[in-house]
Backbone bond lengths (Angstrom), bond angles and torsions (degrees), N, CA, C in turn:
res aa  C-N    CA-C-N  psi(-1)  N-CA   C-N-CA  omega(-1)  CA-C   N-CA-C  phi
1 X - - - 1.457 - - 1.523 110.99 -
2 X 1.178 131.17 -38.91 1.456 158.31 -174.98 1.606 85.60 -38.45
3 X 1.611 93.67 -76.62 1.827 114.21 -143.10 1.487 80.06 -60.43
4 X 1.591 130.63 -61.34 1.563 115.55 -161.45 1.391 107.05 -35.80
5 X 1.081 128.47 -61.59 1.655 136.38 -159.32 1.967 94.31 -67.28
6 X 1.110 92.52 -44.77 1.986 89.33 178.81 1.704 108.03 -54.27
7 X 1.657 105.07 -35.03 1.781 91.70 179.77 1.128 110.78 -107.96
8 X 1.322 135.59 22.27 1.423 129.76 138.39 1.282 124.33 -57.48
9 X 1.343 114.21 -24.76 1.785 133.84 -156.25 1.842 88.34 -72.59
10 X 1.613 128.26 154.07 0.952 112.96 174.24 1.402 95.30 -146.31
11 X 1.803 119.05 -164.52 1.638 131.61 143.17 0.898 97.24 -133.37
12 X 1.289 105.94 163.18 1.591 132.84 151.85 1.250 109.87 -149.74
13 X 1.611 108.56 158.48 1.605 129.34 178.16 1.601 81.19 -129.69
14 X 1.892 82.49 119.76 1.943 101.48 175.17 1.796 88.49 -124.90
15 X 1.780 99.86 140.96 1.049 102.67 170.67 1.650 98.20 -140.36
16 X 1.528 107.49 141.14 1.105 117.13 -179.55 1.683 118.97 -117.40
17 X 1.102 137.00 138.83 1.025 134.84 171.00 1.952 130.56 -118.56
18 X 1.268 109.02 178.43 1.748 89.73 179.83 1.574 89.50 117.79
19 X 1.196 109.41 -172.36 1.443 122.91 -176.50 1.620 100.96 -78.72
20 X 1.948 120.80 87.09 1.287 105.78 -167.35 1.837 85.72 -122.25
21 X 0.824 86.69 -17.38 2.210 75.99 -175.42 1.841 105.34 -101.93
22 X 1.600 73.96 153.78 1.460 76.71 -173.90 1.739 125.16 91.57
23 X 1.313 102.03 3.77 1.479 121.28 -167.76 1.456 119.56 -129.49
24 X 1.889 115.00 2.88 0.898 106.85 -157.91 1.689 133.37 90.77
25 X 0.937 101.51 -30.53 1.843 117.20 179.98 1.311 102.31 -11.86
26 X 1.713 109.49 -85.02 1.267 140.50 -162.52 2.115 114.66 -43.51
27 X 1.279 98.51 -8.20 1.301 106.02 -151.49 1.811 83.26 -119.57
28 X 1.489 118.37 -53.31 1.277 124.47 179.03 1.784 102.43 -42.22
29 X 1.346 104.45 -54.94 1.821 122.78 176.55 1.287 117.50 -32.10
30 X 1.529 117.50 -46.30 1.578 143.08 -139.53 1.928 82.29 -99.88
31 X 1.412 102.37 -38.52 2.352 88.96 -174.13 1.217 85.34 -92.30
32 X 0.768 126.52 -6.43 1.844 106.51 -162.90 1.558 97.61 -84.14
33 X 1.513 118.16 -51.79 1.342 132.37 -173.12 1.343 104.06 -61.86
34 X 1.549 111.12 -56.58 1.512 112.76 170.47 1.502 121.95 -36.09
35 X 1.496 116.82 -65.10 1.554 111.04 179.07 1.096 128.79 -67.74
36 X 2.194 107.81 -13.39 1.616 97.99 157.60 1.430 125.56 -95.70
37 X 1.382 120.43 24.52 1.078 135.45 -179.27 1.640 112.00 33.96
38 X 1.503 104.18 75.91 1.457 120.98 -166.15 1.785 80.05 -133.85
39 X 1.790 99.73 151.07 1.725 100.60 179.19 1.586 104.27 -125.51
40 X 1.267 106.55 159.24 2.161 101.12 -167.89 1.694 96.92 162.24
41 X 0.898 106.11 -158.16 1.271 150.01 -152.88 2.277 120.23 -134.07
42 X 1.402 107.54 147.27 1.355 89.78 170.07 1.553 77.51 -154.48
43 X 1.643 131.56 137.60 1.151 115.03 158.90 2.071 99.43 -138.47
44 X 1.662 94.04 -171.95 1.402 72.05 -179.69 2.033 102.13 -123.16
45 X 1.462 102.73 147.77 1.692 85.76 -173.62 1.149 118.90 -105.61
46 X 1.124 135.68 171.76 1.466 148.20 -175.70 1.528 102.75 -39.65
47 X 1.209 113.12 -57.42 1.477 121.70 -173.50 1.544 115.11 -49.89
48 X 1.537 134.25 -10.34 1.210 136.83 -172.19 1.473 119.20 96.00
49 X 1.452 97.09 -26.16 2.070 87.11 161.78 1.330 113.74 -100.19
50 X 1.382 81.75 -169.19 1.832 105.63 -177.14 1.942 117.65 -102.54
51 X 1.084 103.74 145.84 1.556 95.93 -166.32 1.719 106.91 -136.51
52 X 1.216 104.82 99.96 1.726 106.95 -177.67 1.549 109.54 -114.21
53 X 1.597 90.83 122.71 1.536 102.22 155.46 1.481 120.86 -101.10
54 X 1.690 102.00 145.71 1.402 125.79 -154.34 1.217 99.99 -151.05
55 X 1.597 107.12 127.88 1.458 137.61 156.26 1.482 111.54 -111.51
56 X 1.063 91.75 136.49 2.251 97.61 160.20 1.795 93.95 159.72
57 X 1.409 104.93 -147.09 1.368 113.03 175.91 1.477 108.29 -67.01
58 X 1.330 83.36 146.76 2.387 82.16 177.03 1.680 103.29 -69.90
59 X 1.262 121.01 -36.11 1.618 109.77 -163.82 1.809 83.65 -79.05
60 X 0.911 160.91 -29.57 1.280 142.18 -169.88 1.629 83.86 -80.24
61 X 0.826 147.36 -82.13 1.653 152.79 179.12 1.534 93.40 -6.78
62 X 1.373 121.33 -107.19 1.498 109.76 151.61 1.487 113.65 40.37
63 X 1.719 77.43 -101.72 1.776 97.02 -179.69 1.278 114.77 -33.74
64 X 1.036 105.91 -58.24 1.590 93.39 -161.18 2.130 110.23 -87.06
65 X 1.215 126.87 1.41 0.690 120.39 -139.70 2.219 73.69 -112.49
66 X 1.271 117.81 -35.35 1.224 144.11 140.17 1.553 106.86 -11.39
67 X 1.797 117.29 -80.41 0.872 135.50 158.50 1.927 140.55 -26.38
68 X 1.679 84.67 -42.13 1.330 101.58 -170.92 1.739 99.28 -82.49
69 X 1.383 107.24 -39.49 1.849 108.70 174.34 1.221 111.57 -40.76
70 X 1.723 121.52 -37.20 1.026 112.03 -165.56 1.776 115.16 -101.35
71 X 1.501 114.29 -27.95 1.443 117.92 152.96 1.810 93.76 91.89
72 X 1.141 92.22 152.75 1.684 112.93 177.93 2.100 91.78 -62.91
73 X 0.871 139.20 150.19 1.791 152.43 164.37 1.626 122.71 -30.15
74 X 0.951 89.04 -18.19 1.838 107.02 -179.60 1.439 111.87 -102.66
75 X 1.322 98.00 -7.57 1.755 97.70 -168.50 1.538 97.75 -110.65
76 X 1.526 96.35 152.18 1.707 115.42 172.95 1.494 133.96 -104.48
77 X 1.165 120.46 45.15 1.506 135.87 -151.64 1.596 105.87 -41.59
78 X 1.269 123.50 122.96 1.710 95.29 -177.54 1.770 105.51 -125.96
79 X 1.895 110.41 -23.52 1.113 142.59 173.20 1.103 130.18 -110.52
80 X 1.415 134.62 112.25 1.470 115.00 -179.93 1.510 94.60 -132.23
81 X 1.517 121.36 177.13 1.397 121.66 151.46 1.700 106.34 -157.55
82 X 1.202 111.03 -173.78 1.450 112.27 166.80 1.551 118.86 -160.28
83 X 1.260 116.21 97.43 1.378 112.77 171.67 1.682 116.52 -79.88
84 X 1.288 105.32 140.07 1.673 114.56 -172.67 1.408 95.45 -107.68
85 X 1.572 113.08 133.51 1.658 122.62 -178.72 1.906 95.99 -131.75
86 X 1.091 108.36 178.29 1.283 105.51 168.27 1.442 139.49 -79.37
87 X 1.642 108.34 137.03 1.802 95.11 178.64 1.889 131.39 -67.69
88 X 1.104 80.87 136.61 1.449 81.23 -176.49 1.684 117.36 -121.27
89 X 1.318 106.30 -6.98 1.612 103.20 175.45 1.305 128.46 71.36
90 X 1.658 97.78 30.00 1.750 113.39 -168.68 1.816 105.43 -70.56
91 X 1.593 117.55 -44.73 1.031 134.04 -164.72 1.925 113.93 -82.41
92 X 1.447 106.87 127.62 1.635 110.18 150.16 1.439 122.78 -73.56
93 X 1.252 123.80 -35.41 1.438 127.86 -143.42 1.447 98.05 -152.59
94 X 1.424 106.55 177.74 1.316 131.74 177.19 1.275 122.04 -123.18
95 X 1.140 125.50 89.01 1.574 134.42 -171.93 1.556 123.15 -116.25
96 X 1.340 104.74 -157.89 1.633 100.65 -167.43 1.464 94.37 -148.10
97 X 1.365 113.63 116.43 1.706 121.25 174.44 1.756 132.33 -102.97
């Protein structure tokens, strides 16, 4: 029973682009992750998007990654992607860097 729940566990690096900074994004990221109780990172990069790493279950990953296409109301999503790497259980929390 253990291992099932161990390979549900996932990562991903989601990056979104479009009119995402400056809008709040980063903060929209931080409840969204929170209420799916997924743990990572959201920061924003030079390039003009936003770039969150995420561990937890993949369908909460998903979720939120789902979420992020569509962006807090101020935002203009026009690019997204998501590469999946392996979990490793680096993260406590869900923050903003």
């Amino acid at each position: 029973m253990a291992e099932k729940i161990k390979s549900d566990l996932s990562r991903a690096e989601i990056i979104v682009g479009g009119l995402v900074q400056g809008v709040g994004f980063r903060y929209f990221v931080v409840r969204a992750a929170m209420q799916l109780n997924v743990k990572g990172y959201v920061k924003n990069l030079y390039s003009g998007e936003v770039l969150a790493v995420v561990e937890g279950e993949k369908i909460k990953i998903m979720e939120l990654f789902e979420q992020m296409k569509m962006g807090p109301s101020h935002a203009y999503v026009k690019t997204f992607s998501i590469m999946w790497t392996s979990y490793n259980a680096e993260f406590s929390s869900f923050e903003i860097r």
